[in-house]
N, C-alpha and C positions, 0 to 999 in steps of 0.2 A: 504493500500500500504506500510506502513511502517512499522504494522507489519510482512508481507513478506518480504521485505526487512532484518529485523533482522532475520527472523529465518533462513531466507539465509546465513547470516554470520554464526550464529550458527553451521549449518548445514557442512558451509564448514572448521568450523575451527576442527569440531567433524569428520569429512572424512580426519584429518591431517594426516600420518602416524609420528610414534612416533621420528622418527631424526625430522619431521619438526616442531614436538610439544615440541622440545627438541630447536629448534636454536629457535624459537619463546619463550619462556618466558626465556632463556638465555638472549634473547634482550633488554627484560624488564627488568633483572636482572642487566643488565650493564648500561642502563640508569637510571636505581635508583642509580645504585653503592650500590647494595644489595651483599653483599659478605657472607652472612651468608645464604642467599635465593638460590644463585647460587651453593653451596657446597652442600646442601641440595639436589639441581636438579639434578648436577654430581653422586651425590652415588645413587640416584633414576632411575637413568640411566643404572649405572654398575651394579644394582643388578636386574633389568629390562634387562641385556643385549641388549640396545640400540646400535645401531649400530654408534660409535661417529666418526668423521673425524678429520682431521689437521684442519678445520676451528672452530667445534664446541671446541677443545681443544686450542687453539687459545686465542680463546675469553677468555675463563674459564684464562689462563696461565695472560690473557691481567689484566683483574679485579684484580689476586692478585696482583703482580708486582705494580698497581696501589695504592691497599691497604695498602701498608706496608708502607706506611707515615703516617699511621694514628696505634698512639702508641700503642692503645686498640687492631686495629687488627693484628699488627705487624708479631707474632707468629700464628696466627690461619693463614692468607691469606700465610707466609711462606713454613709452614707445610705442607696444601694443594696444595698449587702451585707444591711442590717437586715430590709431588704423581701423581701430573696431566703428569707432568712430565717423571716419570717412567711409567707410564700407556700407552704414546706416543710410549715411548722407545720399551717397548713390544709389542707394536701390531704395530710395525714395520715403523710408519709413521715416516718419515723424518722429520727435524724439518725444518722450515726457516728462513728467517731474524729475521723475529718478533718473533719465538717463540726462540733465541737463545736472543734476545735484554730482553724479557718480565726473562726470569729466570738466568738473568746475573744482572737484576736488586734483583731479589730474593736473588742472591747468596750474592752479596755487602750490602743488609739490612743487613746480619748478619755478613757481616765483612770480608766474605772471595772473596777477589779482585782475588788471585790466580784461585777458579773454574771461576768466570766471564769472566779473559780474557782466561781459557781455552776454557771455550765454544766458542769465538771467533775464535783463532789460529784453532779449529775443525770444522770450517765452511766450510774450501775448500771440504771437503769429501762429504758434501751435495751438493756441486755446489751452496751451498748459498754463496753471497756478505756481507761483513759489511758493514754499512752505521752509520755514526760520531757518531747517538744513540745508536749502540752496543756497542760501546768502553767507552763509559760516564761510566755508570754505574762503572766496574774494575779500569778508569782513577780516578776516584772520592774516588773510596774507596782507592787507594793506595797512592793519595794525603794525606787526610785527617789522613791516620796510617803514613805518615812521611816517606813510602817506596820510597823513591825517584829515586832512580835505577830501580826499577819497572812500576813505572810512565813512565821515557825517554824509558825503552823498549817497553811500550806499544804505545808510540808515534813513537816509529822509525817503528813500522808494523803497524803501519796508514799509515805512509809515504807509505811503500813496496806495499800497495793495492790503492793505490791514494785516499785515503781519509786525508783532511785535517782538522785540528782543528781550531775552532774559537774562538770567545773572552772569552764566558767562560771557556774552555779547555785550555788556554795558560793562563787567570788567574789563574786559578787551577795550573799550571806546574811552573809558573814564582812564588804564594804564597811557595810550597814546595822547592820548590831553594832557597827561604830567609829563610826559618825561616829552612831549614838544612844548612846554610850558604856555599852555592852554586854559588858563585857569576861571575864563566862563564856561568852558568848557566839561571843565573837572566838575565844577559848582552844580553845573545843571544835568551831570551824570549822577551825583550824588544824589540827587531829587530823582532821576528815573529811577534809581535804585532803593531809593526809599521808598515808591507810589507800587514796584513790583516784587517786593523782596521782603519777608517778616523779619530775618534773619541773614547777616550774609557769610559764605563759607571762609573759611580759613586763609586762600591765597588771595580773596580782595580785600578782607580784613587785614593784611601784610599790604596791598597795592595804596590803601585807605592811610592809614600810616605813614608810608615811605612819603604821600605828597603831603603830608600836612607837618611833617619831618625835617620837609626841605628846602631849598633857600626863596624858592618861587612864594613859595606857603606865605612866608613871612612879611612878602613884601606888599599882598593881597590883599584890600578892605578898605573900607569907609571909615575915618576916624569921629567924623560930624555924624551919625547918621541919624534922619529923625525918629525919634523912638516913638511917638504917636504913632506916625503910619506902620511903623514893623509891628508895633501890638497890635491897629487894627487889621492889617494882614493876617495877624496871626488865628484873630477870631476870625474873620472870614473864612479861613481856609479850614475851619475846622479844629484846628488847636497841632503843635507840633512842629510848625512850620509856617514862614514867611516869605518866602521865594526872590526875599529882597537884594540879594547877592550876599560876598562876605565884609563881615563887618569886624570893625578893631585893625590894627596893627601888628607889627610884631612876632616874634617868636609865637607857635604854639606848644601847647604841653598836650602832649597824650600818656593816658594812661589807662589801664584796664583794670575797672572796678565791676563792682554789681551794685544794684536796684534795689533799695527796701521796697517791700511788700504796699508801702504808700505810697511808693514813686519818688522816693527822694534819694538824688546820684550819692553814691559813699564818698566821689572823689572833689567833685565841682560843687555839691551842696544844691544845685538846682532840682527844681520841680518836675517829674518829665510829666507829658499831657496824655490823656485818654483823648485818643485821638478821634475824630468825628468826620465825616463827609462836609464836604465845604457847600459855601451854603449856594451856588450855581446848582452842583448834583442833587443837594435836598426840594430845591424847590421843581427842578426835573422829577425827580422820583417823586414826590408828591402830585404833579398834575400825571406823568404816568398811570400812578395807584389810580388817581380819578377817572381817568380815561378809560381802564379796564375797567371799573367800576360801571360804568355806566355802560359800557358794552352787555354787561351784564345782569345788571338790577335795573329796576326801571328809573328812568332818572330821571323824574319828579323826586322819587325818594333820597335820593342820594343829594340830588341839589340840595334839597330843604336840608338833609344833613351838612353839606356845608356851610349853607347860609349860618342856622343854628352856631355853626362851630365856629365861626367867625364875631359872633357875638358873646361866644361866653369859651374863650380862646386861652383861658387864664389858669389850664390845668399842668401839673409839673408828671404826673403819671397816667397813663390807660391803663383797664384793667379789662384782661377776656375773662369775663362774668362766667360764660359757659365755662371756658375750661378750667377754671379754677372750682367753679360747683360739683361739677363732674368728678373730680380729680379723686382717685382709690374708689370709687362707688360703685366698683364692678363686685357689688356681692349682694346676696339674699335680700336683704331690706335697704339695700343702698338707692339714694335716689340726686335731687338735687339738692347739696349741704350750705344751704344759706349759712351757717356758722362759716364755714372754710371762709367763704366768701367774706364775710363780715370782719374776720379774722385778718384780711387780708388790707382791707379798709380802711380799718383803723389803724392799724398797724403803718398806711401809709401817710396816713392824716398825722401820726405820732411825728415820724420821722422828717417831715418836710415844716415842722413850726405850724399846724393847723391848718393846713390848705390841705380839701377834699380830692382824692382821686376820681376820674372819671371811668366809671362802671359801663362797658357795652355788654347792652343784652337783647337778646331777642324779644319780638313782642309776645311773642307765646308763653317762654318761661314768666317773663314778668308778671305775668295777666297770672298764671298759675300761683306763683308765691303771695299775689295779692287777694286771691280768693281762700288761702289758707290763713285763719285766723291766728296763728301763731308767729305767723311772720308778716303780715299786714301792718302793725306799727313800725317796724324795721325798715321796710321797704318803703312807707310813706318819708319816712325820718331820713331815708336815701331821693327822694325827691325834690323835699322841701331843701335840702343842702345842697343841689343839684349833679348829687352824684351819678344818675342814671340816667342814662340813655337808650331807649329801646328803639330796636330796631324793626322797621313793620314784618309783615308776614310773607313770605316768601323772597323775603331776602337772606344775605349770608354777611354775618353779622362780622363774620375776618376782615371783608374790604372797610369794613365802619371803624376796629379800633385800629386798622392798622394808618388808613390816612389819616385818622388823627393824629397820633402819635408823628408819622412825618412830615406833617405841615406845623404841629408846637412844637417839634425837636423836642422831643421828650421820653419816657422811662416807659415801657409795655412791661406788665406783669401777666407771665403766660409762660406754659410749658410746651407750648404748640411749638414744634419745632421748623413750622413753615416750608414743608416741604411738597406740600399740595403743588399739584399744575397750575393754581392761580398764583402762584407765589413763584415760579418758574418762570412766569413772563416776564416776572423783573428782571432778571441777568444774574445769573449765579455768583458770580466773585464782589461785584457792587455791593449785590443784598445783601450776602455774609458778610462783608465787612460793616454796614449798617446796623444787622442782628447784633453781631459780636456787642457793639459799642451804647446799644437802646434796650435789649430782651434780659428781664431780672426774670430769675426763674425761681421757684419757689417747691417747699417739701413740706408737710405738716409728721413730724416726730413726735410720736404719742399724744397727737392735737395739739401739739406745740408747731407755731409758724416757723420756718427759718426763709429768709432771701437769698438768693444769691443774686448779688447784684452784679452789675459789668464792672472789668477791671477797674484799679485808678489808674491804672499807666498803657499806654501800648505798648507791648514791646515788639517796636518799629525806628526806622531810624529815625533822629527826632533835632531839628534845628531852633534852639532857642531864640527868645525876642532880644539876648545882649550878643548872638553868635556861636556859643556853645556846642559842639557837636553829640551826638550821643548814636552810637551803633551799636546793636547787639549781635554777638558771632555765634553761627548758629554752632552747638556741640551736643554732647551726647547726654548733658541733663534734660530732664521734661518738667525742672518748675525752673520759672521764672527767674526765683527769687538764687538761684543757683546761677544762673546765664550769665557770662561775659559779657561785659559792655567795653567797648572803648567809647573815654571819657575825652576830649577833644578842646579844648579850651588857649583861653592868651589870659596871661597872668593879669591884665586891665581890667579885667570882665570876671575873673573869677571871682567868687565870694566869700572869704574868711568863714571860719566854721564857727566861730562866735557870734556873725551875724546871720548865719542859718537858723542859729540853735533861736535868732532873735525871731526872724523870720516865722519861723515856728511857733514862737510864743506870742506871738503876733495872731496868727491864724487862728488861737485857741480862741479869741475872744472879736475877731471881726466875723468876715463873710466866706473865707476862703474855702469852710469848709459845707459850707451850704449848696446844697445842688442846682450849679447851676448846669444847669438842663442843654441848654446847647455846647458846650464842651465836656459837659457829663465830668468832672474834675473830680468832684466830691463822692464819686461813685466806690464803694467800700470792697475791698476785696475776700474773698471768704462767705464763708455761711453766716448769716448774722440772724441770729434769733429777738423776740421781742425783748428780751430781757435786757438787749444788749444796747437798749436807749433808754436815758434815765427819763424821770418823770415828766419833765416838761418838752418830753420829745427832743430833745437834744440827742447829741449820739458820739459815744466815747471809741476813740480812739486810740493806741497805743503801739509804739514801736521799740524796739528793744536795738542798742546800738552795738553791730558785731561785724567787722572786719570792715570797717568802714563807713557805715549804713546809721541814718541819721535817727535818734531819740525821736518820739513824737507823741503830745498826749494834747488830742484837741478836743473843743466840743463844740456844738453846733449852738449859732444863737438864734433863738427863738422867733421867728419872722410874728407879724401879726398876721391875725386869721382874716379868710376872705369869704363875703357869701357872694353867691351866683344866680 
């Protein structure tokens, strides 16, 4: 039986016709990474007049392209690859992505970036796309020759076709900006690298350094600069950054510290920000939210809800009513727990100096808790404060807290993790970084509440209102409070740790630690249970000072309370 079996294979591999005996030991050729086996098969081919396709030449283009790292076959898989090449070209087949990526990497082995990124800019004639791999190769070799004009053209028709560069590509752009001393150049790679990078790895971390190390660094920045406009920069954009160029004089000092748990640098003393969507993108993404909204409810409804929320505008929190009622109720007697909810309520009104949360609910729940006499004074007492909002009937009460919440720049209290197909139309990387910075999530322990609110810090790279740098290197801890920063600063600008520690005892008793809602600053990190704000709604703070990381015991002061 098993020798029938083989001679079967035998037999069918001997019935191959010559293309399919040609992609099959091709295939073996490219999983050996046989390049001197595969050249061999190619001219066995052409002088056989095999009948070759864009896939069989493909592969063959794929092998050398891969070869030519390897110094011994440098020149032979070059050579080859050129003629596979022209052999394309004459027998008429178009090329594609891959075979414009595989001989752009060819062209830049030997140094010439100019044919690489022609083959690119020549792609629309095939209807072929570039993809970030076609552009590497030309990107890489006109870094590395110090063509640095060449380089931002190649990047600015990345831009033109929506292709964006990543951490290696703006390392590569931001090293040839330093070392051609380039330093609007460097300034505003450091901003691309901050808008696409949480963390940056080890060898730009070293690139980041050697320029602010060096003599260019020094001689960089605005000694005047107006500090009104960088601070209102800074809240416009969101908090973390001012795009104002560099500012100060002089030598810089770097050094690698870490983050307390409240955002305050071990090494420079500054505050870093919890960073937010700047407010162009907020106010986009709030008429977005509206726009699918009304695609989908009927928009009488939804208008009258904005009208409404434009008149009484003045909430620091949303609360999804449903999912927080709902929330552990999948048992025997579980139903809708007005306690949770109520729990959750106060607890916000505590924490914010007396100012009510706004409660989205459906108009069906509502109407139900209101015909139950046991929670009918609760739920009046949530009207007359004008905590409630119901939502009519046959709509879907998610688009209600969620545009509110991104038209007041404010706190959502909700375990919904937003991954519905209506929350998909927003743009995945946008909205998560929105969530991250707005979504308090919430646990009730043994009917005890806890928050988890949004960090107090990003950790993102972060440009101060006096110039300060702050970059975090990504490594192999997963908290925070453990991570690498390079701390980035000019002796001018830094601030004595005497007058942090003032800084700090300053903030106990003004506003700093008060939530302020569009840069989210005040936002607590950790699980914070009720207990963990004293009686007058205030709310205790405390940091402990260890390898550099600054003391801090604030409290919140008391705003006056608002009705609606």
């Amino acid at each position: 039986m098993g020798t029938q079996k083989n001679t079967i294979k035998i037999r069918k591999k001997k019935n191959q016709n010559p293309e399919s005996q040609f992609q099959f030991d091709l295939n073996l050729c490219s999983k050996n990474k046989d390049l001197h086996g595969a050249i061999a098969l190619y001219q066995s081919a052409i002088t056989n007049n095999t009948r070759l396709n864009q896939h069989h030449l493909n592969a063959l283009l794929y092998l050398c392209s891969n070869s030519v790292a390897d110094p011994s076959l440098r020149d032979l898989a070059s050579q080859n690859g050129f003629l596979v090449f022209d052999r394309m070209s004459s027998m008429g087949i178009a090329p594609n992505e891959a075979t414009i990526t595989a001989v752009a990497r060819l062209a830049a082995a030997r140094g010439d970036g100019d044919y690489a990124f022609g083959l690119v800019k020549s792609m629309g004639k095939y209807n072929a796309v570039p993809r970030l791999r076609t552009y590497d190769p030309a990107l890489y070799c006109f870094c590395e020759k110090l063509e640095a004009e060449k380089a931002y053209e190649l990047e600015e028709h990345m831009g033109s076709v929506g292709v964006s560069p990543e951490e290696p590509e703006l390392a590569a752009l931001l090293k040839v900006s330093a070392e051609t001393k380039r330093e609007d150049r460097v300034y505003l790679y450091l901003h691309k690298l901050r808008s696409s990078v949480r963390s940056v790895g080890e060898s730009t971390a070293k690139l980041i350094r050697d320029w602010f190390c060096g003599e260019k660094a020094s001689e960089v920045g605005e000694v005047n600069w107006d500090a009104g406009r960088i601070e209102e920069a800074v809240s416009r954009n969101g908090g973390g950054w001012h795009g104002r160029g560099w500012i100060g004089k002089g030598d810089w000092v770097v050094s690698e510290t870490r983050i307390a748990s409240s955002g305050w640098c071990g090494s420079c003393g500054e505050r870093l920000f919890c960073v937010d969507i700047d407010d162009e993108e907020t106010e986009k993404f709030a008429q977005s939210v509206a726009l699918l909204a009304m695609e989908r409810e009927v928009k009488s409804n939804f208008r009258e809800f904005q009208d409404w929320l434009e008149k009484h505008g003045d909430y620091e929190a949303i609360v999804d009513g449903a999912n927080i009622g709902l929330y552990q109720q999948n048992f025997a007697d579980g139903g809708f727990s007005v306690s949770q909810l109520d729990a959750v309520v106060r607890e916000l009104y505590n924490r914010s100096g007396s100012k009510w949360p706004l409660v989205v609910l459906h108009n069906k729940r509502s109407r139900a808790l209101l015909e139950n006499a046991s929670h009918r004074k609760l739920v009046k007492e949530w009207v007359d404060n004008g905590v409630l909002y119901t939502t009519p009937n046959g709509s879907n009460d998610d688009w209600y807290w969620l545009y509110a919440t991104v038209k007041l720049k404010c706190l959502l209290v909700t375990n919904d993790e937003m991954r519905d197909h209506i929350f998909e139309l927003l743009g995945s990387s946008f909205f998560l970084k929105w969530k991250e910075r707005h979504q308090v999530r919430y646990t009730f322990v043994k009917g005890n509440l806890q928050l988890q609110m949004p960090p107090p810090y990003s950790s993102v790279i972060q440009e101060s209102e006096k110039g300060t740098w702050h970059v975090p290197v990504a490594g192999d801890c997963t908290e925070d409070s453990e991570k690498t920063w390079l701390c980035i600063t000019r002796p001018s600008v830094n601030i004595p740790l005497d007058e942090v520690l003032q800084n700090v005892e300053t903030s106990q008793n003004g506003n700093d630690l008060c939530c302020d809602v569009k840069l989210l600053r005040s936002c607590t990190s950790g699980s914070v249970g009720s207990s963990s704000n004293t009686s007058d709604g205030s709310l205790d703070l405390s940091e402990t000072r260890d390898k550099g990381t600054i003391a801090a015991t604030g409290k919140r002061k008391e705003r006056s309370s608002s009705t609606f």
